[in-house]
C-alpha angles and dihedrals in degrees: 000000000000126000122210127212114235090256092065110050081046088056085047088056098050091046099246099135115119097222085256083060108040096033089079095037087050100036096043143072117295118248106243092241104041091108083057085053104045087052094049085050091049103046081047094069108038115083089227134089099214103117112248107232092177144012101227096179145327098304097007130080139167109243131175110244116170088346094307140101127249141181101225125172128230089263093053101252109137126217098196131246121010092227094060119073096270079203082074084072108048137098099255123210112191120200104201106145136077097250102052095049080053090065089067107027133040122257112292088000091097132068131280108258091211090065105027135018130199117227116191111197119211140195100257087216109040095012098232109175096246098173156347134211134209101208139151112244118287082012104150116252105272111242093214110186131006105176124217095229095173095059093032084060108041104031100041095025103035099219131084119287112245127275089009 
């Protein structure tokens, strides 16, 4: 099993491996300590101290604040408990008409908007593009991901998962 060097997963993170590079790091087993890495990386880049338990997605992480866990963008904002829809709390662009699906899509290459509308969800303090959904119209926010941290930690980690 290889083993890679902390500049490179952080190159593997920012997207910087050529597919010669990335093919065997993808395709094989993972180093025992690549999660440890990852984090380090992580908490590396962000302006703030909190501890990132968990990345939750590209600009959003679960971090423990005052022994709790919270959902908190690359810029710092926090969008309160992990266990909430973090998309409750952003700034929401809809697009819903004909002419703004057109801005992404050509003519007759986008949705309906009759039938679909695309939400993009933004940071409400640095305005990141954190998401975007595909929904038919009056369709709830999808809550896409609540983690199981305990058993993450304890059960893939082997150690006890942070503030528990």
């Amino acid at each position: 099993m290889a083993k890679y060097d902390k500049k490179t997963i952080e190159r593997l993170i920012d997207g910087d491996l050529t597919w010669n590079e990335l093919k065997p790091i993808i395709s094989g087993r993972k180093d025992p300590d690549r999660f440890e890495k990852v984090l380090e990386i992580l908490q590396e880049k962000v302006p703030w101290k909190e501890k990132i338990i968990l990345p939750l997605h590209e600009h959003l992480y679960i971090v423990s604040k005052n022994e709790q866990r919270t959902v908190k963008c690359d810029c710092g904002f926090e969008f309160g408990d992990y266990q909430e829809n973090w998309k409750t709390k952003c700034r929401v662009r809809v697009r819903d008409t004909s002419e703004a699906i057109e801005e992404l899509y050509p003519k007759y290459m986008g949705s309906d908007p009759e039938w679909e509308e695309l939400r993009e969800y933004y940071c409400p303090d640095c305005f990141t593009l954190l998401d975007t959904e595909a929904v038919p119209p009056g369709y709830p926010t999808i809550f896409n991901f609540l983690p199981d941290i305990d058993t993450f930690y304890e059960k893939w980690l082997g150690r006890k998962a942070p503030d528990r």
